[in-house]
N, C-alpha and C positions, 0 to 999 in steps of 0.2 A: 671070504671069497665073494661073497653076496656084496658085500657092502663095495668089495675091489671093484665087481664088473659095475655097481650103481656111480658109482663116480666115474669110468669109464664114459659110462652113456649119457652122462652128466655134461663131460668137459666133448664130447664129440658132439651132443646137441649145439652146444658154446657156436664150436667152431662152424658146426654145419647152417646156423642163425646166421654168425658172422660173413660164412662164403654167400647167404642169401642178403644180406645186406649192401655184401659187394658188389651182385650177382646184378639186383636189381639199378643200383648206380648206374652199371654199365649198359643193364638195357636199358636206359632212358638213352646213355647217348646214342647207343646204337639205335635204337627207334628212331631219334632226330635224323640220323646219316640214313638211315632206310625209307622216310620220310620224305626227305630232301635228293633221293636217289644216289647219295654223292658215289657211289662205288661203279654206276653205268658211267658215268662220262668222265671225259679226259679234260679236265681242270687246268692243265698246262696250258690251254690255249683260249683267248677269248674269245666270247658269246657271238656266234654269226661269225667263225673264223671263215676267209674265201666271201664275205659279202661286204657291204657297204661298212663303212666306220659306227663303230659304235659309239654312241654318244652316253658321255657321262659328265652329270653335273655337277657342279662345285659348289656348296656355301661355306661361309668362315665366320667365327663369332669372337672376334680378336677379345678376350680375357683380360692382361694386362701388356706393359713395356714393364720388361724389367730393369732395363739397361740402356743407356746410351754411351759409347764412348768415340770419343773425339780421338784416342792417342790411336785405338787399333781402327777405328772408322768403320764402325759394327754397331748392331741394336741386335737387342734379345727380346723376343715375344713368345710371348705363351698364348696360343689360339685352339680355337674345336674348329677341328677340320674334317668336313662332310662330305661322301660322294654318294654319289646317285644314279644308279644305270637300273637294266635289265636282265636279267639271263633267265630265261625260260626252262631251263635246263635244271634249276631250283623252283620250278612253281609246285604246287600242290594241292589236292583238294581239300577245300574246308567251306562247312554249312555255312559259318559264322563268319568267314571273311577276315579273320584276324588274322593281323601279323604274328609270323612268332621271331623272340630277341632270343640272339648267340653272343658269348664271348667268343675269346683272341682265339679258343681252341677249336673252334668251327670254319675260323677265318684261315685256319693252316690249309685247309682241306680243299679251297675252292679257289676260282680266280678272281682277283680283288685287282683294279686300279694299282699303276706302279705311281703314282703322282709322288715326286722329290722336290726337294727347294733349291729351285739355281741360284748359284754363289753364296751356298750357304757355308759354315766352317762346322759349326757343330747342330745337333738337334735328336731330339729323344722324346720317347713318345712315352709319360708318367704311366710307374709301373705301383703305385702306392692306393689301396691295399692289394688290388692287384691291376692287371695292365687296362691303361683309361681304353679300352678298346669294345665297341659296340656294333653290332651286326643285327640288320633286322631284313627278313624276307616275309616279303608278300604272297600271297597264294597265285598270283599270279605273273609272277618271278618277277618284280620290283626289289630292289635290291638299298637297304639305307644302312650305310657304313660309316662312321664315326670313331675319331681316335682324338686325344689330348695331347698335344704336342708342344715342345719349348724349339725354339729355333735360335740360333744364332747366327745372321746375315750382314753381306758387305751392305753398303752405305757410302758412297760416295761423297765425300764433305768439301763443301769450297768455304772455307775461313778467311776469304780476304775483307771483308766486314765486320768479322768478330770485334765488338762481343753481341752488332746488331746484324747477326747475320740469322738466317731464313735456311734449312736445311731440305732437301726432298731426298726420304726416301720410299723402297718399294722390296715386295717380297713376292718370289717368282712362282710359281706353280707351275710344273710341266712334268710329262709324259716321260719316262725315262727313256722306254723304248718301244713306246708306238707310236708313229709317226703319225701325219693327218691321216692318211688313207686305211689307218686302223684304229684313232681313238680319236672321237671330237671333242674336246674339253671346252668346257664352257660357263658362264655365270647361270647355277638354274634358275635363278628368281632376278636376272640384272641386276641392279644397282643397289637393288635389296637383298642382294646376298653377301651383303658384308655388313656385319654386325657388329657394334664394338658397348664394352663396360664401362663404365664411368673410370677414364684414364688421367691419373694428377701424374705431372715427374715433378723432382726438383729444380730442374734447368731449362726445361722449356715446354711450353705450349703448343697443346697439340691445334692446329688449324683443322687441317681437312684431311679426313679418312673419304677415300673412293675407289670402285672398282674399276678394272679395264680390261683388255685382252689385246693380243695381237700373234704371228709368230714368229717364229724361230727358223733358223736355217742353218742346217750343216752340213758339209761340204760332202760328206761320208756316209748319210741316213736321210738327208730332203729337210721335211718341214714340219715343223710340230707347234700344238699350240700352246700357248703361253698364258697365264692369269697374272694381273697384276693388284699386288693391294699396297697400295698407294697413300702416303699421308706425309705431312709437310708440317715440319717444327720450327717452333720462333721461341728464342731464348727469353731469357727471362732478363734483362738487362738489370735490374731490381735487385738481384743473386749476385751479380759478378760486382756490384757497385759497395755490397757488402763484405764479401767475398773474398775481393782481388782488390780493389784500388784503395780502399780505405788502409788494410792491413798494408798496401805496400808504401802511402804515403805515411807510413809511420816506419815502415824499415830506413826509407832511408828521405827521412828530412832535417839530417844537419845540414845548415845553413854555410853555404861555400859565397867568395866574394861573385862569382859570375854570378850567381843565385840574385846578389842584392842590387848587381848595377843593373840587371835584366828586369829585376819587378818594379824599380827608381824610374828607370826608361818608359815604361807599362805606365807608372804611374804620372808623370810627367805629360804621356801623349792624351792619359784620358782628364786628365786637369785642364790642359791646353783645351781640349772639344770641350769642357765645362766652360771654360772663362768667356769662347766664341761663343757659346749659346747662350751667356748670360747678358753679356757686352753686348749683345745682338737684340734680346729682350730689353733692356733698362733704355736702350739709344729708342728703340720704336716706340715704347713709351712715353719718352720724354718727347718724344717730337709729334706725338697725339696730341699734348698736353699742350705746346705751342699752339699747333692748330684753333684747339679751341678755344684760347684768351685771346686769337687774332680777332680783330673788330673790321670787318669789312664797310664802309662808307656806303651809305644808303642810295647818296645818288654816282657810285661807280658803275659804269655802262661794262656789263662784261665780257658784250659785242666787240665792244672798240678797242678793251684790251686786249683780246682775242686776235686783232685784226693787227693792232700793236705788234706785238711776237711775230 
């Protein structure tokens, strides 16, 4: 019996260790949410709702181009996509002034930027080893949000130049559903809020990455603002020369008679501007060469021949 109730107290300590290992898990995150006050305020609505727009800024750190196609008229990127506001309503006190960093499970709780990609098709934000998702609050409710995202966006292509054609495209950043008078989206660093990696494609060269703004307007919700990142591709002519034209002058170059009387003809007009330019050369030479065996008469007056004519 001894030995029953000792293993008893044994495997309940187990358990009663385990509920404190749990126990305390959970008070960290409740400490953060008690911290952060998250359970006084109504998160459903943005910081300063009923007052001026709240402004929040945007930078991007364009990663790579995965993809370019021509047949769907689409580019795929994979970017870090940044915002940056305030909410007061997350400040806190601390000696030390340090930020503290949250994951995705912090980010459920509060109200975050709806920023979408206009005329995107598809886009997803890497969940590997878990979701690229970063949340950092200030003690002073400064607010820096961070996700890894892949996108898949139209592209607009005009191929009447191919294979020396020049493409622009652009990827959109807007407010889903705050309009100007509740969210001001913006570049927080201008022109130096677009960042990009050392980008190679196979088919063409990247010119110019740059940022821009402007807005929008819908007939149904007014006016909203808009971020543009911007960059402009030039093929590789080099590729398609290897590529495309080589391989296809070997599909098809049996020799048909139009073939031989067309290159005969080609051949014939540039013989004919050889023989004029030759004919043309050997006559002005020879006729230098008269010139100077001519012996001119010491006492010819060149007055009077002059006058002669």
């Amino acid at each position: 019996r001894n030995t029953t109730s000792d293993s008893q107290e044994q495997k309940s300590g187990r358990i009663d260790y385990k509920l404190k290992r749990q126990d305390s898990t959970k008070t960290l995150l409740i400490k953060s949410e008690q911290l952060l006050r998250i359970e006084e305020h109504d998160f459903a609505i943005r910081p300063g709702f009923g007052a001026a727009a709240i402004p929040v800024g945007i930078d991007v750190q364009v990663e790579s181009i995965d993809s370019i196609s021509e047949v769907n008229m689409d580019f795929t990127m994979t970017l870090y996509l940044r915002h940056y506001w305030k909410d007061e309503r997350l400040s806190f006190p601390s000696h030390s002034n340090k930020s503290r960093t949250f994951d995705s499970r912090l980010v459920k709780k509060i109200w975050v930027p709806d920023v979408f990609f206009v005329h995107s098709k598809r886009s997803f934000i890497h969940d590997t080893t878990n979701e690229n998702i970063m949340l950092r609050v200030y003690p002073d409710g400064n607010i820096l949000y961070s996700v890894r995202a892949t996108v898949t966006a139209l592209c607009s292509m005009d191929f009447s130049s191919f294979p020396l054609d020049t493409q622009n495209c652009s990827l959109e950043l807007e407010s889903y559903a705050y309009n100007e008078n509740d969210l001001m989206l913006y570049w927080k660093n201008g022109n130096d809020s677009l960042r990009t990696d050392e980008i190679v494609l196979s088919q063409f060269f990247i010119e110019h990455f740059h940022a821009s703004s402007g807005l929008a307007f819908y007939s149904s919700t007014g006016w909203y603002n808009r971020l543009f990142i911007n960059f402009i591709l030039r093929r590789h002519i080099f590729f398609f020369m290897l590529q495309t034209y080589f391989p296809t002058m070997l599909m098809v170059s049996y020799v048909k008679a139009v073939d031989i009387y067309l290159w005969a003809s080609f051949l014939f007009v540039f013989l004919s501007v050889i023989e004029y330019a030759a004919v043309n050369y050997f006559t002005t030479v020879e006729e230098m060469k008269k010139l100077k065996n001519a012996k001119v008469p010491s006492t010819f007056n060149t007055n009077q021949a002059m006058a002669f004519d």
